[in-house]
C-alpha positions as CSV (number, residue, x, y, z in Angstrom):
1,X,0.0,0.0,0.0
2,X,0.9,3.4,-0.7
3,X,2.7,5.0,2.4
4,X,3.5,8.6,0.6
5,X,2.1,10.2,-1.8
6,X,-1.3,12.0,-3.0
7,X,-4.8,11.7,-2.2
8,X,-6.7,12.4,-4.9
9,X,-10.8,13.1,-4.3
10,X,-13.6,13.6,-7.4
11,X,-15.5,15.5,-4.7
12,X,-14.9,17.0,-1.3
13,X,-13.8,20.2,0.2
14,X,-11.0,21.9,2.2
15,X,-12.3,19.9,5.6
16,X,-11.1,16.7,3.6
17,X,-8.2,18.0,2.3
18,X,-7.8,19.8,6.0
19,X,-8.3,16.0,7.5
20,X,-6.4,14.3,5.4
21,X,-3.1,16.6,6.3
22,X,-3.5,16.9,9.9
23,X,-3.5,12.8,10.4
24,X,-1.1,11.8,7.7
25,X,2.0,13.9,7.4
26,X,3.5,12.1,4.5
27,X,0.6,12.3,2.1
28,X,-0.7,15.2,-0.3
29,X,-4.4,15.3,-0.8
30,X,-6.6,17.3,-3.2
31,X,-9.8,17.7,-4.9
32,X,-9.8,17.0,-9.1
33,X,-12.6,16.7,-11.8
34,X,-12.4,13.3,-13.7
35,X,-11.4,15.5,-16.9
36,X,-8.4,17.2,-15.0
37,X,-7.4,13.8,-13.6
38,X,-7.4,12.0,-16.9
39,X,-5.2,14.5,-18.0
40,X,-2.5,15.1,-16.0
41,X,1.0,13.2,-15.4
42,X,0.8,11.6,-12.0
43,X,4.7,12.2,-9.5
44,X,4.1,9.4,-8.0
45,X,2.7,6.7,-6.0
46,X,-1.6,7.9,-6.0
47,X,-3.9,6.8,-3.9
48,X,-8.1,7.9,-5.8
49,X,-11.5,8.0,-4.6
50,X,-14.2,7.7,-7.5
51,X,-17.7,8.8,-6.7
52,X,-19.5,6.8,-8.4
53,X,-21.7,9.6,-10.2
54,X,-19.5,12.4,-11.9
55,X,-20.4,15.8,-13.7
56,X,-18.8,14.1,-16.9
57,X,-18.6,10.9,-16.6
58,X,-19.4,7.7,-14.9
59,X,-17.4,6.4,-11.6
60,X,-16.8,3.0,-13.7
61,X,-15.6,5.0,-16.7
62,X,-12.9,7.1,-15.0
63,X,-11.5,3.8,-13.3
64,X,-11.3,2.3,-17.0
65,X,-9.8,5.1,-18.1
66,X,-7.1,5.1,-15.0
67,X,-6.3,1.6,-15.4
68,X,-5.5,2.3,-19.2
69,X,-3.5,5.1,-18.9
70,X,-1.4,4.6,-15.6
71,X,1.4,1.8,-15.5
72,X,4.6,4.1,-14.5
73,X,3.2,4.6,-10.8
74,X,1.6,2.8,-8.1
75,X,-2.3,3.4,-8.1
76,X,-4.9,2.7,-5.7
77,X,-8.5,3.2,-6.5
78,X,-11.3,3.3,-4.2
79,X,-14.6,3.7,-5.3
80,X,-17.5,5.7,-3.1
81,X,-20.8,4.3,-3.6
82,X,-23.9,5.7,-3.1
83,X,-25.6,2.6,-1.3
84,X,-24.1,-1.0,-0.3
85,X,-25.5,-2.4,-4.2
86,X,-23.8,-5.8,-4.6
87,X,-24.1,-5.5,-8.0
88,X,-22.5,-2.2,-8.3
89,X,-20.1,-3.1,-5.7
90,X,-19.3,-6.3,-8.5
91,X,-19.1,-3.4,-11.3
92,X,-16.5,-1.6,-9.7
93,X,-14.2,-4.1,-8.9
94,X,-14.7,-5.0,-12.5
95,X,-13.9,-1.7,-13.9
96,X,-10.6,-1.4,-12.2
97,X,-11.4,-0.4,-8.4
98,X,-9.1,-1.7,-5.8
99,X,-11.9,-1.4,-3.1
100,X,-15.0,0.3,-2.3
101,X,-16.9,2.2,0.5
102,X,-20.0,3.1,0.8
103,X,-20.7,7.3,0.9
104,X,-21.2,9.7,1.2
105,X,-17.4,10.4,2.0
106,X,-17.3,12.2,5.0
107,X,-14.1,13.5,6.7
108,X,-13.5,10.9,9.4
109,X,-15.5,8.1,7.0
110,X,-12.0,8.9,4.6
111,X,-9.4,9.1,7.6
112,X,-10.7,5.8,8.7
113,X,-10.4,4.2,5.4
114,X,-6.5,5.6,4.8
115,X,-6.0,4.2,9.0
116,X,-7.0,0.7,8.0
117,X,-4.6,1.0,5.1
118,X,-1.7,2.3,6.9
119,X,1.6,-0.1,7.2
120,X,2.8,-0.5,9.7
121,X,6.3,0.5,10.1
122,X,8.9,-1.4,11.2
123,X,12.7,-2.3,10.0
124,X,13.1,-4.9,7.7
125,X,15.8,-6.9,5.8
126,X,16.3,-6.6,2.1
127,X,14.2,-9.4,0.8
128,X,16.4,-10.8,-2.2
129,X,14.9,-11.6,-5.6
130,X,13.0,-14.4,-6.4
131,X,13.7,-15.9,-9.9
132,X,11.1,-18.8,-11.4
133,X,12.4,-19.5,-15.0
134,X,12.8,-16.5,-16.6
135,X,10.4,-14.5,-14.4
136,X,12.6,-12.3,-11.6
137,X,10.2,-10.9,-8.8
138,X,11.6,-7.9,-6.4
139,X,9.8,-7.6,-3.6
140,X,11.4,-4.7,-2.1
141,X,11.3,-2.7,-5.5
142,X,7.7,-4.3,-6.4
143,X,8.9,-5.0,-9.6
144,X,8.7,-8.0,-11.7
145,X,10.1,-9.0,-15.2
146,X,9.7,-11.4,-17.4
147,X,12.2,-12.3,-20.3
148,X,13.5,-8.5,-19.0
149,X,10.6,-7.0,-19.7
150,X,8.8,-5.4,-17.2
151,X,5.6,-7.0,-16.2
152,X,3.3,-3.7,-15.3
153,X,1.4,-4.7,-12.0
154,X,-0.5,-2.8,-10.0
155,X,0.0,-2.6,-5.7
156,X,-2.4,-5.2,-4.9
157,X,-1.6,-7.5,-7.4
158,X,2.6,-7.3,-7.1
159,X,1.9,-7.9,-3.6
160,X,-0.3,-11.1,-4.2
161,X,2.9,-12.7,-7.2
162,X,5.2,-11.6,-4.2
163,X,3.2,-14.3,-1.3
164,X,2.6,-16.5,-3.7
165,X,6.1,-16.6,-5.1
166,X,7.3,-16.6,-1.6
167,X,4.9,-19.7,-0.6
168,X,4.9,-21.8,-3.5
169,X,2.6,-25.3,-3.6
170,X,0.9,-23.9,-0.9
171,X,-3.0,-23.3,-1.1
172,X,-4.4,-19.6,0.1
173,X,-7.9,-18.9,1.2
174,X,-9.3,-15.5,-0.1
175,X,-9.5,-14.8,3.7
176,X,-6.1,-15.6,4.3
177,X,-5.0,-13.4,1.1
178,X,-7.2,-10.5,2.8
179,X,-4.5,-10.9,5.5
180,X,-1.8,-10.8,3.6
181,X,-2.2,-7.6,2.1
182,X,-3.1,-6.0,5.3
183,X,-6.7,-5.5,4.6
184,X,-9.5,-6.2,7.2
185,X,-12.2,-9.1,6.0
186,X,-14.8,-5.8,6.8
187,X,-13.0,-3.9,4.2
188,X,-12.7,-6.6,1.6
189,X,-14.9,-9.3,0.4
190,X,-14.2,-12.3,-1.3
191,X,-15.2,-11.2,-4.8
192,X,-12.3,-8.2,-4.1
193,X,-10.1,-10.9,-3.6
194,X,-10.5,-12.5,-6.9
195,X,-10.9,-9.8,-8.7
196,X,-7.2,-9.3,-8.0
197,X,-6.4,-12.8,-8.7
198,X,-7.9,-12.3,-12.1
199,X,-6.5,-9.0,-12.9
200,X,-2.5,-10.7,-11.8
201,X,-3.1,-13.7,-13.7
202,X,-4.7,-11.8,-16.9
203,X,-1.6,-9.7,-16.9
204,X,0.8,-12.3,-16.6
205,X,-0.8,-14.7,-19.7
206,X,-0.5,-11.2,-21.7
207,X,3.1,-11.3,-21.3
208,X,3.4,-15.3,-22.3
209,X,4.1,-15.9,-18.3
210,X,3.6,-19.9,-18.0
211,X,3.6,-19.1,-14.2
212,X,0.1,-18.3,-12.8
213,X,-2.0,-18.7,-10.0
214,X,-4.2,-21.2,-9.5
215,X,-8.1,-21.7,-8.2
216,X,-8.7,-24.8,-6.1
217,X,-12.3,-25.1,-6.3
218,X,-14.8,-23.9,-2.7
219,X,-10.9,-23.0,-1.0
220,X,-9.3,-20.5,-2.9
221,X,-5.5,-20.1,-4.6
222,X,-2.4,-21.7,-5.1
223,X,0.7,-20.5,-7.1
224,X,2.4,-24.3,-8.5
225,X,6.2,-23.9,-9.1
226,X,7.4,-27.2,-10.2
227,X,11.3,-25.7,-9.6
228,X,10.8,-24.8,-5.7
């Protein structure tokens, strides 16, 4: 997860904005429209929350259009719904949303969402590369390549090839995945957790990876490496 960097809003005011700097000293928050959003060059690591009505466009379109256009820097996208609609709640992840919350997105509702997200520091050792074949995974850099190429993934799904490399053969449950990326079971439900999944494993077969995760039917996901 994003531990500096900005927070960028679709609506709000200066009591966001206002909230958002007095609890988190390393982030920079602001309010955008979707058109000035789409447009600009992000300087970093950019955490968004989507309304999911705009002026100009839809919620679900402005996610699309993020996803497509944003592969330099790490993005997190959380979309604010109007009312807790499975179905739209299914949409969103769909369209490219990390999570969800349901709005309207009030000042603490928005410094409780970036608390539950919130590393939590504490020194670590250098984790060393892990190399499957031809397919090199960084975890400290969150960076993988395959071939040499690099293999554009977003947070949530470089974190989930990072576990899984790291615990090969080993069957996950979406709960237990939850976990692993820090995320409370209230946050995220299941259908978050394979809409990841599916996201990591449809960018690895478009790169002609031969490594991917795999679903073990009513338990959840397991990464085969027949070299570990």
């Amino acid at each position: 997860m994003i531990k500096s960097g900005d927070i960028v809003l679709t609506s709000g005011d200066l009591t966001h904005v206002g909230a958002i700097r007095d609890n988190f000293l390393t982030f920079e928050a602001e309010v955008a429209d979707a058109s000035d959003l789409c447009a600009r060059a992000l300087r970093g690591p950019t955490w968004v929350f989507v309304d999911w009505l705009l002026p100009e466009m839809s919620g679900l379109q402005l996610c699309g259009l993020l996803r497509d256009r944003i592969n330099d820097h790490p993005l997190h996208i959380t979309m604010v719904l109007p009312e807790p609609d499975p179905r739209a709640q299914a949409r969103a992840l769909e369209a490219g949303a990390d999570d969800y919350l349901i709005g309207p997105l009030s000042p603490k509702a928005l410094v409780q969402r970036l608390r539950i997200y919130q590393p939590v520091s504490a020194a670590r050792k250098e984790v060393p590369a892990i190399q499957i074949g031809e397919l090199v995974i960084q975890p400290d850099s969150h960076l993988t390549r395959y071939k040499g190429l690099v293999v554009p993934l977003q947070s949530n799904e470089q974190r989930l090839l990072n576990h899984f490399a790291r615990n090969p053969n080993r069957v996950f449950t979406r709960g237990e995945l939850i976990g692993v990326l820090g995320k409370s079971v209230e946050v995220c439900d299941e259908r978050t957790v394979d809409s990841w999944v599916s996201r990591l494993r449809r960018k690895l077969r478009t790169m002609q990876v031969p490594h991917l995760p795999r679903t073990v039917r009513s338990f959840g996901y397991v990464f085969d490496n027949m070299e570990a």
